[in-house]
C-alpha positions as CSV (number, residue, x, y, z in Angstrom):
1,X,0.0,0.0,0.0
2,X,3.1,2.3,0.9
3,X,4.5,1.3,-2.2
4,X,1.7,1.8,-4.0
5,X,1.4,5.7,-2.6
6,X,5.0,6.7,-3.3
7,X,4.4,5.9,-7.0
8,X,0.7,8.0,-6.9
9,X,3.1,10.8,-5.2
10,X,5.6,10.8,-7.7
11,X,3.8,10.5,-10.3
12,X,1.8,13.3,-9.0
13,X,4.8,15.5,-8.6
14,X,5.8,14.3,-12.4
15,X,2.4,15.6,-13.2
16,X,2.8,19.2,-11.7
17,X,6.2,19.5,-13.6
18,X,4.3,18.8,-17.2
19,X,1.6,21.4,-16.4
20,X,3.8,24.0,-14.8
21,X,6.3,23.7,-17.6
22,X,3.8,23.7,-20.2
23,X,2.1,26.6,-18.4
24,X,5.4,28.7,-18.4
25,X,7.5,27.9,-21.4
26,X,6.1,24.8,-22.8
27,X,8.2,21.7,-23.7
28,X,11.5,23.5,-23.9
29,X,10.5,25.0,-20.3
30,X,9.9,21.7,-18.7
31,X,13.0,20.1,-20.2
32,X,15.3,23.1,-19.0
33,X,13.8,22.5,-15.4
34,X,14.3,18.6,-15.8
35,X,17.8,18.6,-16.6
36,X,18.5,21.6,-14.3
37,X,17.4,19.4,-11.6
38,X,18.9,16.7,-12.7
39,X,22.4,18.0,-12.6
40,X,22.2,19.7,-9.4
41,X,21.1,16.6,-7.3
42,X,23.2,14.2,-9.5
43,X,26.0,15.1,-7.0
44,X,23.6,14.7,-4.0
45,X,23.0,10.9,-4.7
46,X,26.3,10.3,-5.2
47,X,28.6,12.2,-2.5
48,X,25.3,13.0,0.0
49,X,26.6,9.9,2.2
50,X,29.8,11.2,3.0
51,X,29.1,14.7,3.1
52,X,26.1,13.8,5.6
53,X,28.3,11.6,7.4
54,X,30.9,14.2,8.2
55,X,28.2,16.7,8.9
56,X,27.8,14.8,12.0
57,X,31.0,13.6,12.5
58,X,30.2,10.4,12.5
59,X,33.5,7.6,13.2
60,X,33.4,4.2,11.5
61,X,33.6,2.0,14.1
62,X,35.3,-1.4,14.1
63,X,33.5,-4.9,15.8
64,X,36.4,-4.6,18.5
65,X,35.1,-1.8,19.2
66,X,31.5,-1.7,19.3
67,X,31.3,-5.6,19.0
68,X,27.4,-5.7,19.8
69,X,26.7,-3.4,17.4
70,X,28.2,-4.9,14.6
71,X,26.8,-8.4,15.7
72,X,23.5,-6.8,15.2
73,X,23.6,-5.1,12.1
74,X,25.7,-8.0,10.5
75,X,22.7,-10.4,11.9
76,X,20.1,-8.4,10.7
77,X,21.7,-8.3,7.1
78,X,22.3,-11.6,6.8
79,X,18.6,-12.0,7.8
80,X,17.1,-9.3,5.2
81,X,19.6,-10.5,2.1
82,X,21.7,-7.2,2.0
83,X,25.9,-7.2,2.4
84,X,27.1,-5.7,5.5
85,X,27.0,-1.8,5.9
86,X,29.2,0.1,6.9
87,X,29.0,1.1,10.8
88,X,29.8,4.5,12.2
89,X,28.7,6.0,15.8
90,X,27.9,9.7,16.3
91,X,29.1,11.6,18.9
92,X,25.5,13.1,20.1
93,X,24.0,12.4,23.4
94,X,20.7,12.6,21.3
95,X,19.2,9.6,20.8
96,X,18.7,8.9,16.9
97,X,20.2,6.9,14.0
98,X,20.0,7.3,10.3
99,X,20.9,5.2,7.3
100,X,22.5,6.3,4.1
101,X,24.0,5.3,0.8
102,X,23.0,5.2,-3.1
103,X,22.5,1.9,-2.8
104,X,23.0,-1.8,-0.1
105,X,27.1,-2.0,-1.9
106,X,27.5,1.0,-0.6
107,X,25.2,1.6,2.2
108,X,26.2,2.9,5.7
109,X,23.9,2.9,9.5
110,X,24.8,5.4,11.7
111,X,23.8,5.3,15.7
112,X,24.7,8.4,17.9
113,X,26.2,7.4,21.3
114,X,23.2,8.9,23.2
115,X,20.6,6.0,21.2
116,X,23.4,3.2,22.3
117,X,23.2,4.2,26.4
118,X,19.1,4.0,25.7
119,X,18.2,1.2,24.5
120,X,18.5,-2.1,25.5
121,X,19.2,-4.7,22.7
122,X,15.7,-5.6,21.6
123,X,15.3,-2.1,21.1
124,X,18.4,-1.3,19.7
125,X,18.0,-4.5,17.2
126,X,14.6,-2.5,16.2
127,X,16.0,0.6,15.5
128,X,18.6,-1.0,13.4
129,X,16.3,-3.1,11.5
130,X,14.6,0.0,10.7
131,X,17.7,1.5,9.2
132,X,18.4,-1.6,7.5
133,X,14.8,-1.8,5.8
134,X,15.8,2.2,4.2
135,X,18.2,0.6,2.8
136,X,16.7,-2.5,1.4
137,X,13.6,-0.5,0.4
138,X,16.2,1.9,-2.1
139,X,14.5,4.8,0.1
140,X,17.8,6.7,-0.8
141,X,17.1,6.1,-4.5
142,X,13.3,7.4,-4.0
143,X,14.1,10.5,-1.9
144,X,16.9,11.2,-4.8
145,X,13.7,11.0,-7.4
146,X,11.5,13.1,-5.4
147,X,13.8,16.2,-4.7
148,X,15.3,15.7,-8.6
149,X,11.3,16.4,-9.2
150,X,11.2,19.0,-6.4
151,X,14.1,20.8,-7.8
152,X,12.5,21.0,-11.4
153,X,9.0,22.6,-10.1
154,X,10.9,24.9,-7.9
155,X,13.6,26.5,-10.9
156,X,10.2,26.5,-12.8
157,X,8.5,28.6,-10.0
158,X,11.3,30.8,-9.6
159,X,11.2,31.1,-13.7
160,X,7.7,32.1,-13.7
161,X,8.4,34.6,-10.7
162,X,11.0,36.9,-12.5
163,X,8.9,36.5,-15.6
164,X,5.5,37.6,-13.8
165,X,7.8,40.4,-12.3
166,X,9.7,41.5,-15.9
167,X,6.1,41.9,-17.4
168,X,6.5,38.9,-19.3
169,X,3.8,35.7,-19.4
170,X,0.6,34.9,-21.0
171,X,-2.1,37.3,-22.1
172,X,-0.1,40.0,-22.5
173,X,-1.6,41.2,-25.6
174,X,-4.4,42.9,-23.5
175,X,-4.1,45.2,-20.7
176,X,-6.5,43.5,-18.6
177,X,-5.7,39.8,-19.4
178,X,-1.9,40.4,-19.3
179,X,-2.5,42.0,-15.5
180,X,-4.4,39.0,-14.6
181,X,-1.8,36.1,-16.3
182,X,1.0,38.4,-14.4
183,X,-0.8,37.7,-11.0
184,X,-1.4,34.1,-12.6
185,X,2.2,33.4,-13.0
186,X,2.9,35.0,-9.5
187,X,-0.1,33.3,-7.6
188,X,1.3,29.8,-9.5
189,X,5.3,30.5,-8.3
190,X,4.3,30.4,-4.8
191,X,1.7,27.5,-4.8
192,X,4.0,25.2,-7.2
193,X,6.8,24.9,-4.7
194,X,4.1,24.5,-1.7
195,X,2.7,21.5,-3.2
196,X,5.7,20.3,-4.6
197,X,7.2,20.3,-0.4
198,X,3.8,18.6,0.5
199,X,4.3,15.9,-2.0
200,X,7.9,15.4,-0.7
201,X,7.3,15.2,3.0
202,X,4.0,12.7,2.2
203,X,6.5,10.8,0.6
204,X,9.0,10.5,3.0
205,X,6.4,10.1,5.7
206,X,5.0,6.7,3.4
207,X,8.6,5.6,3.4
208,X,8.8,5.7,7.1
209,X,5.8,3.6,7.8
210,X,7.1,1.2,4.9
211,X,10.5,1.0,6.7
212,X,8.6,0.2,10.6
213,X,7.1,-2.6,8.8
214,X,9.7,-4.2,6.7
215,X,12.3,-3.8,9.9
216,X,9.7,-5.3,11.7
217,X,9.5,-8.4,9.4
218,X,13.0,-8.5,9.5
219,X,13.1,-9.2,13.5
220,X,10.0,-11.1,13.7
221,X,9.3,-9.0,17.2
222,X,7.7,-5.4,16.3
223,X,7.9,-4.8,19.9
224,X,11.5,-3.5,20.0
225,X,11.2,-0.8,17.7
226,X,8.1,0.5,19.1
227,X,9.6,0.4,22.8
228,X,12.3,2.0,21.0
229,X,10.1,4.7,19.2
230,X,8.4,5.4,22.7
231,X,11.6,6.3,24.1
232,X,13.0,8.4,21.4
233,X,9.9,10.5,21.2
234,X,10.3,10.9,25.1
235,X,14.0,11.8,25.2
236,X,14.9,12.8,22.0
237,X,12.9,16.5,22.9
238,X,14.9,16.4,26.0
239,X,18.3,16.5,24.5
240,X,18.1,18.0,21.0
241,X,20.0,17.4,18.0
242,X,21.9,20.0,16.3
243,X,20.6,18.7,12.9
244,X,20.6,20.3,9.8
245,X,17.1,20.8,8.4
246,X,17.7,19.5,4.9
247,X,19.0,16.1,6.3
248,X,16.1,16.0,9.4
249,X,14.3,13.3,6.7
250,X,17.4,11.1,7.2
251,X,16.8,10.2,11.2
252,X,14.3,7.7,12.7
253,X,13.2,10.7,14.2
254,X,12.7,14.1,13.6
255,X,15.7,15.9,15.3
256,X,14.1,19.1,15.0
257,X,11.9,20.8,17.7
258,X,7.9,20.4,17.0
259,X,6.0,23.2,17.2
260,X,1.6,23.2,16.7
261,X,1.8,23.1,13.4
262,X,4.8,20.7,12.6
263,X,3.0,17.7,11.9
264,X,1.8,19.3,8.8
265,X,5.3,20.2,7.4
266,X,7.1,17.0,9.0
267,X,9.4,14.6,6.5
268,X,7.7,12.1,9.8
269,X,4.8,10.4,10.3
270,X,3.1,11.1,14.5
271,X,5.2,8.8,16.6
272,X,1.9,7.7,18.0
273,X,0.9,6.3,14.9
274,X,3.6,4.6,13.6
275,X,3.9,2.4,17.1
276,X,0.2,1.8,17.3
277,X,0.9,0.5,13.7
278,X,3.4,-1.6,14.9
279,X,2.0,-3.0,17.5
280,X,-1.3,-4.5,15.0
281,X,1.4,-5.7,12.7
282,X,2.6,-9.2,11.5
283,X,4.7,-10.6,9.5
284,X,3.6,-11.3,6.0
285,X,3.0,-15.4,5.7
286,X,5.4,-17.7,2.8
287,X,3.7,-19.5,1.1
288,X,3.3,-23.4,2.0
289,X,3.0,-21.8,5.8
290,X,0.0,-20.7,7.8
291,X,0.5,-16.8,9.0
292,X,1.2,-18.2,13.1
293,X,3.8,-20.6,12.2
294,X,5.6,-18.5,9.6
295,X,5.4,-15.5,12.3
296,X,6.9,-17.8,15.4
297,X,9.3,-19.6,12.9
298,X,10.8,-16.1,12.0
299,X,10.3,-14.7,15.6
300,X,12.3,-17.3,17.2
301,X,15.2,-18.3,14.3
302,X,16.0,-14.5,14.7
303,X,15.9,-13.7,18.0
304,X,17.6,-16.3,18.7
305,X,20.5,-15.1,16.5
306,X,20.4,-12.1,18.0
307,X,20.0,-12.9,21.7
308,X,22.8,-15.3,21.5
């Protein structure tokens, strides 16, 4: 169902580029945006995990050193069919993780110290499976798409804006009409990016929910992460992040204060909702298997893996 939104969302997005570039400038408007876009988040995907990792100063850390960390991560890969990540800690008393990478050769999880003193092994096994499922899901792939689309609608916004404010755009052949399609084009700069941020964050919030469940399935006990969710939403205020807002999507959860309204502009789905989700969830029967066996098969096969 997640799946199915993300694709309605970007297509959605794809959608208000056509009109909006037809609107402006026509084909060879839409095209310009396109590849304008294109170029500027090209570097993104392919340096973002570094530069996002040294953002936070995040240290790759070695199984001597962490050695129940890596036992966990390299557990839960073997589990969800994905080669080992990369492991790095972050120094942050903030509780939170993030995962990151083009794609699972070159994927990296990243745990600040704070979420490693917080939870206790089911929990951290949850959160981990949860940054694990990002990466199995290509959610770094999809949130590449989405702000390649984003970028497009917003240089075609800002486009329309300095031609609404040079006198140019349609109608212009009459006084009356060409006053109106000036306010048009300004009217349409402002609500294009709007909707276009909307989309974005709807479709990092589906991608969330997608991830709960697949870590989930990759555990077998959907408990853990929502213990671990409960916590983070209780602590996580307490000892803020200093986290840059254009990488806040990244995190497990939002690092960034709430305020009334944030829900509405959040890359996050309501804490609330995503562990009452869990906690009706189970894992998806294989077939030959009823749905109770296939769920305590999993359940036990992994946990005891990870429990030792």
């Amino acid at each position: 169902m997640n799946s199915m939104k993300t694709a309605f969302l970007l297509g959605l997005m794809t959608a208000l580029i056509v009109w909006l570039g037809d609107l402006f400038g026509g084909r060879q408007g839409m095209v310009l945006a396109f590849i304008l876009a294109m170029g500027m988040n090209f570097f993104s995907y392919w340096y973002s995990d570094k530069m996002v990792l040294a953002m936070y100063r995040a240290r790759q850390v070695s199984p001597g050193e962490y050695p129940e960390l890596h036992e966990i991560v390299r557990t839960l890969a073997q589990r969800a069919g994905l080669p080992m990540p990369k492991v790095y800690v972050i120094p942050e008393e903030s509780p939170n993780a993030f995962a990151t990478g083009r794609n699972p050769d070159h994927a990296a999880v990243a745990v600040t110290s704070g979420l490693l003193k917080l939870m206790d092994r089911e929990e951290l096994a949850g959160v981990l499976a949860h940054e694990m499922a990002h990466v199995r899901n290509r959610d770094i792939l999809i949130g590449s798409i989405a702000a390649t689309l984003a970028g497009a609608i917003m240089i075609l916004a800002n486009m329309a804006r300095w031609t609404a404010f040079l006198g140019g755009g349609y109608g212009s052949g009459d006084d009356e009409e060409g006053g109106l399609g000036i306010v048009g084009l300004l009217v349409m700069s402002l609500l294009a990016p709007l909707a276009a941020m909307l989309i974005q964050m709807a479709i990092s919030r589906s991608r969330e929910f997608q991830a709960d469940a697949t870590g989930a399935s990759f555990v077998g006990r959907p408990e853990g992460l929502a213990r671990a969710l409960e916590k983070l939403g209780a602590y996580s205020g307490r000892v803020p992040l200093r986290a840059n807002p254009q990488t806040a999507h990244m995190f497990i959860v939002n690092p960034l204060a709430a305020g009334k309204l944030a829900h509405l502009f959040s890359t996050h789905p309501p804490l609330e909702e995503r562990v009452a989700r869990l906690r009706g969830y189970r894992p998806p029967p294989i077939a030959g298997r009823s749905a109770e066996a296939q769920g305590r098969r999993q359940a036990e096969e992994v946990w005891r893996n990870l429990t030792g």
